[in-house]
C-alpha positions in Angstrom: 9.3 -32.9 -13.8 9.3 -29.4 -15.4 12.3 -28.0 -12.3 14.1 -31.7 -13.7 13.9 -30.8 -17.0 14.8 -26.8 -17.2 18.2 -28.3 -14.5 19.4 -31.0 -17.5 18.5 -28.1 -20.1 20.5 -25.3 -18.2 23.4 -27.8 -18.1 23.3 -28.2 -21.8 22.9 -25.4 -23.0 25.9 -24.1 -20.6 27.8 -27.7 -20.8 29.2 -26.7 -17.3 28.4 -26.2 -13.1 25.5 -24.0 -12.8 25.0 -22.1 -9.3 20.9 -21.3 -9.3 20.0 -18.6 -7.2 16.4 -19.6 -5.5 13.4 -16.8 -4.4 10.1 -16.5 -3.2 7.1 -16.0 -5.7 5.5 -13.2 -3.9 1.7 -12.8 -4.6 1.5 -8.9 -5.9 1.9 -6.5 -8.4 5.4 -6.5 -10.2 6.8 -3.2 -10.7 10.1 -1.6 -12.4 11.7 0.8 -10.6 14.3 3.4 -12.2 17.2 4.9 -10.7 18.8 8.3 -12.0 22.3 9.4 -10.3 20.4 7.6 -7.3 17.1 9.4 -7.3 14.1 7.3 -8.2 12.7 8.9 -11.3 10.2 6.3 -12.5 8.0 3.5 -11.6 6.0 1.2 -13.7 3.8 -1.8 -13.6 4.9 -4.7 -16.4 1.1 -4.2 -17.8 1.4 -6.8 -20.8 4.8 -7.1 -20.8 5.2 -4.6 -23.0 3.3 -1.3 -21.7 2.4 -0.5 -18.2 1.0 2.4 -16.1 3.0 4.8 -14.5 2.9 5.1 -11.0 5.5 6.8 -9.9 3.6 9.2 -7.6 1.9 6.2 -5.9 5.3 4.3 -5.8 6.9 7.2 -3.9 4.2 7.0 -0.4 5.9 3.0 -0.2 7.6 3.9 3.2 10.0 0.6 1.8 11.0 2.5 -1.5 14.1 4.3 -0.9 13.6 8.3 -2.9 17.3 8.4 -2.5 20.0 6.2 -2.3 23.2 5.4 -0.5 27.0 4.6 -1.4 28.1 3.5 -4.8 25.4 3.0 -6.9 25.7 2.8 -10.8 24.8 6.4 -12.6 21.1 4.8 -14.0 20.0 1.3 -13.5 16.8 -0.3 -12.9 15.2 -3.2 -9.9 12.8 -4.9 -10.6 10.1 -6.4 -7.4 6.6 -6.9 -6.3 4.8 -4.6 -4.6 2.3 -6.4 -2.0 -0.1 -6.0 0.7 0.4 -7.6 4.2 -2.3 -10.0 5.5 -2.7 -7.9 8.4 -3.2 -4.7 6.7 -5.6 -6.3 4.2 -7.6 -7.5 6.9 -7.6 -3.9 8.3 -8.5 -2.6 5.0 -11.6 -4.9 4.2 -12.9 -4.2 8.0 -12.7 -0.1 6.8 -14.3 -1.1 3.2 -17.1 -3.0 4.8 -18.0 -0.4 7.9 -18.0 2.6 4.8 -20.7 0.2 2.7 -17.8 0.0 0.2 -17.1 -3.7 -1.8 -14.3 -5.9 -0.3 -11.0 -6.4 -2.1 -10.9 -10.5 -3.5 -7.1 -11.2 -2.2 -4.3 -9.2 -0.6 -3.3 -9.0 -4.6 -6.1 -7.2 -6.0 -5.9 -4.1 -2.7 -2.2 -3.9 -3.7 -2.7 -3.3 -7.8 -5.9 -1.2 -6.9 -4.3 0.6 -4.4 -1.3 1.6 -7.2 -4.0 2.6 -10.1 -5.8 5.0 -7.4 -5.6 9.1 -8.3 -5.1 9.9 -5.0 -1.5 9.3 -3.4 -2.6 10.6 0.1 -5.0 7.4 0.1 -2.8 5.4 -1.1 0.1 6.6 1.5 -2.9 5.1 4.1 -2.4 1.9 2.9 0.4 -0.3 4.3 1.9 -1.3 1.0 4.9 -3.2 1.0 8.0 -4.2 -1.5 10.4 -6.8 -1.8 12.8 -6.1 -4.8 14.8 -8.9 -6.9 16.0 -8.1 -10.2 18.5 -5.7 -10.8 19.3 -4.5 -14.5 22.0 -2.2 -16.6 24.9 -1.4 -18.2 27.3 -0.7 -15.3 26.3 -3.2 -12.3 29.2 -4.1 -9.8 29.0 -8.2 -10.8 28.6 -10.2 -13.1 25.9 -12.5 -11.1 22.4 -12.3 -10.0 23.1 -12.8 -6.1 26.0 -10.5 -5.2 24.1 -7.5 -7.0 21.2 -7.9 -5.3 23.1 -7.8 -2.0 25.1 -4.7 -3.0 22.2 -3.3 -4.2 21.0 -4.0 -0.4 23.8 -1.9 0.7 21.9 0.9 -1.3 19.3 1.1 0.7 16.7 -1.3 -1.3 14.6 -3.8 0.4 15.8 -7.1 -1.0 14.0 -10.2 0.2 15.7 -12.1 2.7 14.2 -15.7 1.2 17.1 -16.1 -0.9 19.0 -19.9 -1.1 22.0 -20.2 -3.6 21.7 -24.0 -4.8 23.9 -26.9 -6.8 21.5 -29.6 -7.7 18.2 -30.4 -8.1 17.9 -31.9 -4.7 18.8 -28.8 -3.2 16.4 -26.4 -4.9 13.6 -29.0 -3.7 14.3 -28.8 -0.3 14.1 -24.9 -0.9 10.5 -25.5 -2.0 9.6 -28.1 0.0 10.6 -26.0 3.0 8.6 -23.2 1.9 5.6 -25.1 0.8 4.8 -25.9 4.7 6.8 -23.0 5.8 4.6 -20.3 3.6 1.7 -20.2 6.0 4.3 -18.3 8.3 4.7 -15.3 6.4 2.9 -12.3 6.7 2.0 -12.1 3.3 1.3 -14.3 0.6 3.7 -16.0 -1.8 2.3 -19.0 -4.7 5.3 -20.3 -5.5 9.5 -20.1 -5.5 11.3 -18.9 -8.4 14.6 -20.3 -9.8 17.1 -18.3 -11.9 20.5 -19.5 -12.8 23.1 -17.1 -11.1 25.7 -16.0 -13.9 25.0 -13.8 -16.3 27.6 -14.8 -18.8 25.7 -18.4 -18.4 22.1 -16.2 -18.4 23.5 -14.5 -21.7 24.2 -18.0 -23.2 21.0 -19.3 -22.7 19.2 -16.5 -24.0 15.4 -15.7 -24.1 12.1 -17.5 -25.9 9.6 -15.3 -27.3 7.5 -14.5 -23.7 10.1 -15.8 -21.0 13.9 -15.9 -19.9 15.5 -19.7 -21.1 17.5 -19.0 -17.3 14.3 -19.0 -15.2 11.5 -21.0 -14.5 9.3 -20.5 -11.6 7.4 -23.6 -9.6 3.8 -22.6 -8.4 2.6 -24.3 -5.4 -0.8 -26.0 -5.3 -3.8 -23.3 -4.9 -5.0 -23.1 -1.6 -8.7 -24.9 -1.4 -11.2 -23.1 1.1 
């Protein structure tokens, strides 16, 4: 009902075609990323939304996070992304806690955001973190949509998830989450859900923003796995 209701809203509040741009919900730590002249300079957990920690150092041991990019970036922009922990190397990280007497990590989740708040970077370069990126934000990006920078940005050398549908209608963002509601348990890392973002940013401005969330996104959880 809620997907049903932000599509009718989107289309009024735009009163045209709306192209939504479909993703993953990957199960992790959500990061901020900042690049200078195309030099990562900064990296930094949302926290509350408002303040989060700097882990830069940490950031930089992500084999998947580019130090330095490629072609024709913008001068300074930021992507946003998750950072995440595959199942595999969770599993090989619990089976190390547990032989050293140490406590086992809860969920691929939890390793992933203790892993960035750790002192040490040469532990944390141990550790096989991972990092899809989605979001990419400034003054001077090559489109005017969602979807094409996030390929270009691609083309830079950022890891950019490949679980991306552009969608029309309602029914065809539902058979994007339908499809990945069964297909989920294939992955190699956890996702809870699929977010939905409409595409233009002219349309994106229009909408605007509520107090905690973007009017242009909504994301759909899936049901909690039951064990």
């Amino acid at each position: 009902e809620e997907v049903t209701e932000f599509d009718k809203r989107s289309r009024k509040l735009t009163g045209g075609d709306i192209v939504y741009v479909c993703e993953l919900k990957f199960d992790g730590v959500a990061i901020g990323l900042r690049y200078d002249q195309g030099h990562l300079v900064l990296a930094v957990t949302r926290g509350d939304g408002v303040l989060g920690d700097d882990v830069t150092t940490n950031i930089k041991t992500i084999r998947s996070i580019p130090l330095r990019l490629r072609g024709d970036f913008p001068p300074v922009f930021e992507i946003r992304g998750e950072v995440f922990l595959p199942r595999e190397g969770f599993d090989k990280l619990n089976i190390e806690r547990e032989e050293i007497g140490e406590a086992l990590f809860a969920n691929p989740r939890n390793a992933a955001a203790g892993s960035l708040k750790m002192q040490d970077s040469s532990l944390v370069a141990r550790r096989p973190l991972d990092c899809f990126l989605y979001h990419v934000l400034g003054e001077q990006l090559p489109f005017d949509n969602h979807d094409d920078n996030l390929m270009k940005a691609r083309e830079w050398g950022l890891k950019v998830s490949p679980y991306i549908a552009k969608c029309k209608t309602v029914e065809d963002i539902f058979d994007f989450i339908n499809y990945w509601n069964k297909a989920r348990y294939e992955l190699p890392f956890d996702i809870d859900g699929v977010v939905i973002k409409v595409n233009s940013h002219a349309q994106q401005e229009e909408m605007g923003f509520t107090a905690k969330s973007p009017r242009w996104a909504i994301a759909y959880k899936f049901q909690a796995e039951k064990a």
